[in-house]
C-alpha positions in Angstrom: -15.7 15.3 -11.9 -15.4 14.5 -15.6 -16.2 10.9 -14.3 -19.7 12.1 -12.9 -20.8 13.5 -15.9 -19.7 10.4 -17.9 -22.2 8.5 -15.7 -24.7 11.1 -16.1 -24.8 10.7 -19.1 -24.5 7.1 -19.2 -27.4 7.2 -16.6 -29.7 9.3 -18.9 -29.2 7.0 -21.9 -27.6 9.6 -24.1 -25.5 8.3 -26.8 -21.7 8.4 -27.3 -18.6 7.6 -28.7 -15.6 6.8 -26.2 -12.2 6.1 -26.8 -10.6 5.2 -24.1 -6.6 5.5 -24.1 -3.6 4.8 -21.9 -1.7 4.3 -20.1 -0.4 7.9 -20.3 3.2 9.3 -18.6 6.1 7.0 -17.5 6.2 3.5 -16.6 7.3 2.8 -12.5 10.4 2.1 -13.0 11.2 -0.4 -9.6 14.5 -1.7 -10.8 16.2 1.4 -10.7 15.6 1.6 -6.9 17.3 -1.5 -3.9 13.8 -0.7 -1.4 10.5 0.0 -2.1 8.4 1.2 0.9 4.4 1.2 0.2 2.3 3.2 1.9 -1.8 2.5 1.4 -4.6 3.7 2.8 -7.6 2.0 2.7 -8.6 0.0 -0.9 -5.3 2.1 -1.8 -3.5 -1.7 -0.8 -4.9 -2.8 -4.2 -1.7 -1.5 -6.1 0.5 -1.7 -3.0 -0.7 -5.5 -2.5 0.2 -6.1 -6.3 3.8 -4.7 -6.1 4.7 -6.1 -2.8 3.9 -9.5 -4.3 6.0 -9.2 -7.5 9.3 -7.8 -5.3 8.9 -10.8 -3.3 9.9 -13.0 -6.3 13.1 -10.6 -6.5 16.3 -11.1 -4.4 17.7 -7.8 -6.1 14.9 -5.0 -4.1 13.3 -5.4 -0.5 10.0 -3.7 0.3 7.7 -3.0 3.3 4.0 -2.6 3.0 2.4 -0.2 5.5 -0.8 -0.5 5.6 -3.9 2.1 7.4 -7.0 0.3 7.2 -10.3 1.1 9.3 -12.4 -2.1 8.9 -11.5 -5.7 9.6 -13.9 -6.6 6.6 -11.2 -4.9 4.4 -8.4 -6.3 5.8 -10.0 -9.9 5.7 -10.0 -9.3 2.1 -6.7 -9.4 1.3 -5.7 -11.8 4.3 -5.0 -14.8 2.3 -3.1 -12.5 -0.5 -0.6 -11.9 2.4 -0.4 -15.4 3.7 0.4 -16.8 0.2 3.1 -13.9 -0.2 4.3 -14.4 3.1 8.4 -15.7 2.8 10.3 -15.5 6.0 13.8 -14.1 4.9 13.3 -13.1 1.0 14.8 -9.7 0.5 14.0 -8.6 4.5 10.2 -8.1 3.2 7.6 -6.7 5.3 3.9 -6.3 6.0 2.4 -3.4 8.6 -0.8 -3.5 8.8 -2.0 -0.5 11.1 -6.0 -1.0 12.3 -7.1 2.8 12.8 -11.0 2.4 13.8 -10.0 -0.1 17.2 -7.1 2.2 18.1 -5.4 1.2 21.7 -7.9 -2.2 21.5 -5.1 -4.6 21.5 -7.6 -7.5 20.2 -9.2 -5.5 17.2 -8.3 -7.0 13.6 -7.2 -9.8 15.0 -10.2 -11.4 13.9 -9.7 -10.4 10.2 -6.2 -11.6 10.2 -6.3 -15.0 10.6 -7.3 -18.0 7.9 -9.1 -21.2 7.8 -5.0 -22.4 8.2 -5.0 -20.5 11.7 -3.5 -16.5 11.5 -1.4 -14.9 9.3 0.5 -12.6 12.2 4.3 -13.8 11.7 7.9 -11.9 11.5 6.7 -10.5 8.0 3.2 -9.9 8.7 2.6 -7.7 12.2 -0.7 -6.1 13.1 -0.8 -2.9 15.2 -4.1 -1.2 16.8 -3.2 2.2 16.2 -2.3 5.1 13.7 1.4 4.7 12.5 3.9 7.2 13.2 4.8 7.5 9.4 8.1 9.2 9.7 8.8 7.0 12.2 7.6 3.8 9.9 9.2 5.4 6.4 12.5 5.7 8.1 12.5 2.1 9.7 11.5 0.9 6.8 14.2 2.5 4.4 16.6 1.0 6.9 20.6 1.5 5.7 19.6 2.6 2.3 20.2 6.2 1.3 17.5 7.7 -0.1 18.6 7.8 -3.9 18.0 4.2 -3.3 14.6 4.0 -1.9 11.1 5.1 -3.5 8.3 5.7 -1.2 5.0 4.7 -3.1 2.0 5.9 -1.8 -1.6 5.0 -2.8 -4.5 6.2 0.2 -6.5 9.2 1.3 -5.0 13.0 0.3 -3.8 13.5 3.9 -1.7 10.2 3.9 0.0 11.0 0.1 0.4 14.8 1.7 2.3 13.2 4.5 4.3 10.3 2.6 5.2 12.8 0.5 6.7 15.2 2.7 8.4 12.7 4.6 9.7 11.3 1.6 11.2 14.5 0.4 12.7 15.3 4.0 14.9 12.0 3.6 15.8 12.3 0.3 14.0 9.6 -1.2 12.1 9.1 -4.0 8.6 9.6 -4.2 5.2 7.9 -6.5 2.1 8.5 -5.8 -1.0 6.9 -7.4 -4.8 8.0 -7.1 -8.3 6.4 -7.2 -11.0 8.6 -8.5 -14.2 7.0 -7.9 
């Protein structure tokens, strides 16, 4: 990747000039859509996480957060970022936060979801031990809103942006995808 070589290079002590430039291509544009539904894989919440928490201070778009995350450590992370974004009844917000390592163990991430303050589980916040059914999920989560009204933002693994993707395009909705290159 051209980012591998950069650190090569970096690594070897050559000398360089960067420039460094961007953003490139068009801005999200959120208010041109009633629900957002945000689908993240792994450190792919770091975006989602961010945009879930400004639409909470908006009373005009809605969103749900669905969230695939393997370790508890990772979810502990950004445990008290939910809890502080966490308003019962402001725009019919959501947070799905699906544990896939402790699948069908009803007790894992339970741990990593709780706070000095006691857990963070409420109406908004749920926890599930298990993989999602993401057509399932999307679909619940666009609710009544036709899908010229809905954008389906996905930042996670390939397969999960593959499958967002599709499922996005099968109900009409819109789709955004954004990508981590380490």
């Amino acid at each position: 990747t051209w980012t591998g070589r950069l650190l090569s290079l970096v690594k070897s002590g050559g000398k360089m000039t960067l420039a460094v430039d961007g953003p490139c291509g068009q801005p999200l544009r959120i208010d041109d859509f009633q629900r957002v539904v945000l689908v993240a894989g792994g450190i792919g919440v770091t975006p989602c996480a961010s945009i879930y928490s400004f639409l909470k201070g908006r009373h005009d778009v809605s969103a749900s957060l669905l969230w695939c995350v393997r370790e508890n450590d990772l979810a502990h992370a950004f445990v008290r970022h939910f809890a502080r974004n966490s308003v019962k009844g402001v725009g019919e917000s959501n947070v799905k936060i699906f544990f896939t390592q402790g699948a069908g163990n009803a007790s894992y991430g339970a741990a990593a979801l709780s706070t000095s303050d006691g857990p963070v589980l409420s109406e908004e916040v749920q926890a599930h031990s298990s993989r999602p059914n993401l057509r399932a999920e999307i679909a619940s989560a666009m609710g009544e809103f036709d899908g010229d009204q809905v954008l389906v933002f996905v930042c996670g693994p390939e397969a999960l942006a593959a499958d967002a993707r599709n499922i996005a395009k099968e109900l009409n909705a819109h789709f955004h995808q954004e990508t981590f290159f380490l």
